[in-house]
Every structure is written in structure tokens, then in C-alpha cells.
C-alpha positions in Angstrom: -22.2 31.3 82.0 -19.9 28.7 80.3 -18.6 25.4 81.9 -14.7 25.6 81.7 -14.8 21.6 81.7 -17.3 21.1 79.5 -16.6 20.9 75.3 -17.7 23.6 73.8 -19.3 22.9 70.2 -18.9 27.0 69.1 -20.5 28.6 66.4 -18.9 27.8 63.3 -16.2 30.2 61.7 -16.8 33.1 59.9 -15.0 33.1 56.4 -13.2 36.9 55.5 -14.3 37.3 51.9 -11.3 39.4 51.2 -8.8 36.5 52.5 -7.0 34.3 50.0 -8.2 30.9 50.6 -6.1 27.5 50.2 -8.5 25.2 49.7 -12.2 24.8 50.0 -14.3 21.9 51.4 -14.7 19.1 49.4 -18.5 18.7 48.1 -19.2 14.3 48.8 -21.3 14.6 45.2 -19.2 16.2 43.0 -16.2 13.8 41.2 -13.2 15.4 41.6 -10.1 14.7 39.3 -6.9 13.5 40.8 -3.8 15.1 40.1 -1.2 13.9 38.4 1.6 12.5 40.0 5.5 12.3 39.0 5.8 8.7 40.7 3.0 7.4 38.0 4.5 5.6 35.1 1.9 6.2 32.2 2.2 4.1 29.2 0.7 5.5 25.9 0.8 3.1 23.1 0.8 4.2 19.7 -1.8 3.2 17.4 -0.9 0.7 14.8 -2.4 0.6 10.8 -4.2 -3.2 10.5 -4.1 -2.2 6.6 -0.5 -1.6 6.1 1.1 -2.1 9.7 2.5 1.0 10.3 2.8 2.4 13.6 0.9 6.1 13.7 1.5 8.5 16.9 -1.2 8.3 19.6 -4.2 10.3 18.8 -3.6 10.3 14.8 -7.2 9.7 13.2 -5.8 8.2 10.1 -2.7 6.1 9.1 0.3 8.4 7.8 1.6 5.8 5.6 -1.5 4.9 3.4 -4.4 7.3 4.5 -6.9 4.4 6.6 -9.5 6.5 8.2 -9.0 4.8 11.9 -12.9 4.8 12.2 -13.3 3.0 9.1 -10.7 0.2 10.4 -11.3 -3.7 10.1 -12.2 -5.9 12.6 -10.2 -7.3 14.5 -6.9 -6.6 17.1 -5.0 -4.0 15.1 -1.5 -5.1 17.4 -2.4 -9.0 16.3 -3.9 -9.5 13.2 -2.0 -10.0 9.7 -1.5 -7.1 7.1 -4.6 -6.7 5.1 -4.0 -6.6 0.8 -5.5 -3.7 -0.5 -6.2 -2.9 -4.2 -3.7 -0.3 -5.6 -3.6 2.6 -8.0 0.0 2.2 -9.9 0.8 5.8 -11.8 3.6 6.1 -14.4 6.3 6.1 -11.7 5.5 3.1 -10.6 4.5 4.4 -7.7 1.4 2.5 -5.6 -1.6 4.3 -4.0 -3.8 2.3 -1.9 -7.0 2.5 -1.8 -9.3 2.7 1.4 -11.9 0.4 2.1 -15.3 2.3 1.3 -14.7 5.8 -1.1 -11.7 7.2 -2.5 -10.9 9.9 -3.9 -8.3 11.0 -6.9 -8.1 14.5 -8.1 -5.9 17.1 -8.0 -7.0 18.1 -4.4 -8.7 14.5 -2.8 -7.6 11.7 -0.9 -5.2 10.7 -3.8 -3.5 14.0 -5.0 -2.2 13.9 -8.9 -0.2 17.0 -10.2 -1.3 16.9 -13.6 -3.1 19.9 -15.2 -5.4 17.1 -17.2 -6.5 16.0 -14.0 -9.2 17.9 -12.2 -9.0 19.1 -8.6 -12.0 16.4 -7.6 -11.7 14.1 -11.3 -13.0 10.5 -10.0 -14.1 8.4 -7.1 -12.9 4.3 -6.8 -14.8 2.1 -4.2 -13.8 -1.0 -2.6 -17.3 -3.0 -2.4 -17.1 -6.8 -1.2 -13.8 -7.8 -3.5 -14.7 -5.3 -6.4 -13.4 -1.9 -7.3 -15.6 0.4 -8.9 -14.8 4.1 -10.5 -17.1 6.8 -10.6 -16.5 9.7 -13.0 -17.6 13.3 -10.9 -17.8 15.6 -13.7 -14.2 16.0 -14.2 -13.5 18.6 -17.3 -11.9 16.1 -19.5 -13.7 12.8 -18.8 -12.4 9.3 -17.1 -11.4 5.8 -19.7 -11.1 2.8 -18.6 -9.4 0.0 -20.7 -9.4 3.0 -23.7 -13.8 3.7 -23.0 -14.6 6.6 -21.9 -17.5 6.3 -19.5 -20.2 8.2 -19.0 -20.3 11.0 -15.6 -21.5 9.7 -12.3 -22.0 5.7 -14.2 -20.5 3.6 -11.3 -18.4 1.4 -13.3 -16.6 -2.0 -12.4 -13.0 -2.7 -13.2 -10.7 -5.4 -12.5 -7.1 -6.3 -12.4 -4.9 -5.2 -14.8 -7.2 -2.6 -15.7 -5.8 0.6 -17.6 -7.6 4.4 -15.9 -7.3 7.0 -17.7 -8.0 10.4 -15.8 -8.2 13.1 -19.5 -4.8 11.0 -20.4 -2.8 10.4 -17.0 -2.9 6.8 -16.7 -3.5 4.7 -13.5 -3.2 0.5 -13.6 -5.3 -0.9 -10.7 -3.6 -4.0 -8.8 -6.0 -6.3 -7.0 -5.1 -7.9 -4.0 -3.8 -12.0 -4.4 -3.3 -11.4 -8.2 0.0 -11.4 -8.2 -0.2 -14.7 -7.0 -2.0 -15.9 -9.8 -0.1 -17.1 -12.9 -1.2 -15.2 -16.3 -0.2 -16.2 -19.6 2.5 -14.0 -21.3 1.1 -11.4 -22.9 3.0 -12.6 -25.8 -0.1 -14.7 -26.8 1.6 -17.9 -26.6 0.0 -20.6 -24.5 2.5 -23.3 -23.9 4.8 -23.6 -20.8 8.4 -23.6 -20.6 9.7 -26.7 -21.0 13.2 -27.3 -20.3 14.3 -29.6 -18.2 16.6 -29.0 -14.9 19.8 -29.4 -15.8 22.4 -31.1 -12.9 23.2 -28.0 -11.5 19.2 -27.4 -10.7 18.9 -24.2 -13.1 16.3 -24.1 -15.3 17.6 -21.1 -16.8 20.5 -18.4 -16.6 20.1 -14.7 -16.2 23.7 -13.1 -18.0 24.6 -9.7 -16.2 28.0 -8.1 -17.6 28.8 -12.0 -18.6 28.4 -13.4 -15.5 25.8 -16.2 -15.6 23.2 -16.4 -12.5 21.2 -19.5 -12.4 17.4 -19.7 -12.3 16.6 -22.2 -9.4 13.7 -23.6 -8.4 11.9 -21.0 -6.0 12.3 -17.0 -6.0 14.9 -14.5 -7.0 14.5 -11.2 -7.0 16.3 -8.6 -9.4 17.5 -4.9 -9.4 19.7 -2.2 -9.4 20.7 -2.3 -5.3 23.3 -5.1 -4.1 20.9 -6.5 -1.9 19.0 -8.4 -4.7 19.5 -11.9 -5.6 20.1 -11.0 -8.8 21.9 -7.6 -9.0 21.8 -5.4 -12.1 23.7 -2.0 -12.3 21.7 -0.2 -15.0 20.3 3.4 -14.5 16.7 2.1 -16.1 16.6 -0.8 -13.3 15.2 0.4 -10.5 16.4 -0.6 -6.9 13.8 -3.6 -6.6 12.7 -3.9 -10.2 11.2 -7.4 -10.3 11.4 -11.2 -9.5 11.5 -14.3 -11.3 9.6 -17.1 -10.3 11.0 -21.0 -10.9 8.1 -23.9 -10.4 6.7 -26.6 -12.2 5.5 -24.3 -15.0 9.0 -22.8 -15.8 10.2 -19.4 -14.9 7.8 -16.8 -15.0 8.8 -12.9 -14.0 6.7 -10.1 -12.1 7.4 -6.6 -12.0 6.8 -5.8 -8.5 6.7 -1.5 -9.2 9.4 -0.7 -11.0 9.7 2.9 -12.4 10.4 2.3 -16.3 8.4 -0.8 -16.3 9.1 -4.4 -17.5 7.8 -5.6 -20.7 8.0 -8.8 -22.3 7.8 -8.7 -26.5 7.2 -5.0 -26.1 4.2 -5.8 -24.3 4.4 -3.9 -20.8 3.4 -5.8 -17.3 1.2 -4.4 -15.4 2.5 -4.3 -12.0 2.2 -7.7 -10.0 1.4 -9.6 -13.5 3.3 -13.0 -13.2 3.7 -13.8 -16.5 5.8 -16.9 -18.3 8.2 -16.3 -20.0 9.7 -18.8 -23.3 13.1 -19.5 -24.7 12.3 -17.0 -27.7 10.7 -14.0 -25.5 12.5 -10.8 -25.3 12.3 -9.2 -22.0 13.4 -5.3 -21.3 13.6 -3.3 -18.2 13.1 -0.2 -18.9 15.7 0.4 -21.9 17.9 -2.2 -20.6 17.7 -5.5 -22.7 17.4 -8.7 -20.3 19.7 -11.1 -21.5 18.2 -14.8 -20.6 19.2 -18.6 -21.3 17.3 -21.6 -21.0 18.5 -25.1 -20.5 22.4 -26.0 -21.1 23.2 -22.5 -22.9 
């Protein structure tokens, strides 16, 4: 017989298999996932590019913008650390591709897509080794030049700035990082610097647009079709940001900086981020539009 005033332990309940239960006991060893709660302010930072900067949703493997593989990122805190100069692929456009750090490739169908029927779907591969840029010919059906050679399939070959790709006859000019910071002779051939003086007003030279003189200071100006340039010139073969000109100790030197038509100086075309100088008897064109420019007092 039971004590009415004692506790009684019971036996423990039986559980109705056929009953919907609402919860279950709560096994001590296994880790169980909180849920979430509306009160909980969750931050999710998106993932920023250290090559070109560019800010890429959360989750993204690679950059939109130029295509880094985010597992093939530099070193270093991506949110801190400066823009990193890549070497670039300029087409006829004047467009730029960048290329990776490690393999690239161009081709029809690859990392760098060309629509041109001379181009084959997987035509050549460029790598970035330690400064140097190679090119690697994969057995494309009509054959990769450099500088006007053709070289030979699956030869690993080294090219530098300036350097003229041909993929079968679409052309490609690779731009090296920092070289546009370098001054190069004018392609001209002529060796000597500019050497008019400053006149009073500080210009070493004048740039005439639709007879308005702009003066070439000291420092840079930058030139183009769009109203936001220094140096503004409405013609339909200037593109928006064609160029700049450069005025330092050496005289005034100008840089095409990706222009679409190109800028050449005695016919001779600049390859894109060439500074070249540029002499009181050069003849400078953008595009089709002849650059009209004075030196000095004129």
C-alpha cells in the first residue's frame, strides 16, 4: 500500500506512438543549431577585389570586374591594402583585359573571350611569373606572332611591354604594369628633349582646339572628347578620355591612356600607356583628328 504523504517517484511515462509530439528531449552530446532570431542584426560584408578594388557580392568566387579567382588572391587585407597593377591585354578598341596572376586564357571560349573567327575557341595561354609575362601557343588553327614571329605551338615565350600579339591576325598590345610611368623616346627616332623655355605665363606649350589656345603647364592635363577633361576636344575620333600630356623638366610628353582610334605621333601609333616626347616639328593625330600644337611664344 502507498504512503499518501510520502513522494512518489512513479514509473516513467509511456509515450503514444501514434501522438504528435512537440518536442523531444534534448540529447547533452549532440550540438544543436540555434535558431535564428528577428532581434539579431547580422552584418554580411561583401567581398572586395585587392587587384582592381571592386566590391563583388558575398559568396562571389571571382571578381566580376576583372575575373581574380578569389582563391588565387594576394596577400594581404583585401579592405586595406592598395590596388595592385596588373599587366593588360589592349585589343583594337582600346579596350583593356587584365590578366590574372598565375594562367590566362584567350580564345574564343576562355577566361578572355575574343569574337573573331581567326581566333580559336582555346587559341593561347599568357602567364604572370615573378614580373614577366609569357604566351603559350595551345595548337590554335592559325598560329600566335608576337612582335610579327610566329612562334612555335606549346614554346613558352617571354614578351614585354609594348609588345605586339597576334592571335591568326587579331592583334593584342600587352601593357606592363609601372611602364607608363617610364618616359620612352618618341617613336619618331629622335633623341633630343624639348627645349623651350617657360614662357611668363608658365606654358611650355599651347594646345589650339577650334582656335582657342590651352596652355601646357607644368604637371598633368588630360584631354578628350567629354567636358570633364582639362583639355576638352569635341571630335567624334576622340574618345571620352583619350590621353594626357605630361609637362616636366624633359618637356611635354603625351600618353594615350586607351583610347579607341589610337594616338600616333609621325604616323607612328602609341601603344597604350607609352609616354612618349613629343618636339616642335612632331605631328600628332587622334584618331583622324589632327592635333594642333605650339611650342614656346607661338
Amino acid at each position: 500500500m502507498n504512503d499518501p504523504n510520502k513522494t512518489q517517484l512513479g514509473a516513467p511515462p509511456v509515450i503514444d506512438p501514434n501522438r504528435t509530439q512537440l518536442g523531444s528531449p534534448i540529447d547533452p552530446n549532440r550540438t544543436v543549431m540555434g535558431s535564428p532570431t528577428f532581434e539579431a542584426t547580422v552584418t554580411i560584408k561583401p567581398t572586395q577585389c585587392p587587384v582592381c578594388k571592386t566590391f563583388n557580392p558575398p559568396g562571389m568566387m571571382f571578381c566580376t570586374e576583372c575575373g581574380l579567382i578569389f582563391e588565387m588572391a594576394l596577400d594581404g587585407d583585401a579592405f586595406g591594402a592598395p590596388a595592385v597593377q596588373v599587366p593588360v591585354l589592349v585589343d583594337p578598341n582600346g579596350r583593356e583585359h587584365q590578366l590574372r596572376p598565375g594562367v590566362t586564357t584567350i580564345g574564343r571560349q576562355a577566361d578572355i573571350a575574343v569574337e573573331d573567327t581567326r581566333v580559336s575557341r582555346s587559341h593561347a595561354q599568357f602567364s604572370w611569373e615573378s614580373g614577366q609575362v609569357f604566351v603559350t601557343d595551345v595548337g590554335s588553327t592559325n598560329g600566335t606572332a608576337v612582335d610579327g614571329n610566329r612562334i612555335a605551338a606549346q614554346a613558352k615565350t617571354a614578351v614585354s611591354n609594348g609588345a605586339k600579339i597576334s592571335l591568326g591576325g587579331f592583334e593584342l598590345t600587352l601593357g606592363m604594369p609601372g611602364e607608363a610611368n617610364k618616359t620612352m623616346a618618341a617613336m619618331s627616332g629622335k633623341t633630343a628633349a624639348l627645349t623651350a623655355p617657360p614662357t611668363a605665363s608658365g606654358a611650355v606649350a599651347w594646345v589650339i582646339v577650334d582656335g582657342e589656345k590651352k596652355p601646357l603647364t607644368p604637371g598633368t592635363h588630360t584631354f578628350g572628347r567629354k567636358s570633364d577633361n582639362d583639355i576638352q576636344i569635341p571630335d567624334p575620333y576622340v574618345s571620352g578620355k583619350h590621353g594626357e600630356f605630361h609637362v616636366d623638366d624633359n618637356g611635354v610628353s603625351i600618353t594615350d591612356i586607351g583610347s579607341t582610334n589610337g594616338t600616333f605621333v609621325n604616323e607612328a601609333k602609341l601603344a597604350v600607356g607609352q609616354k612618349s616626347l613629343i618636339h616642335p616639328t612632331d605631328k600628332v593625330r587622334l584618331g583622324q583628328y589632327e592635333l594642333n600644337l605650339k611650342f614656346g611664344d607661338s
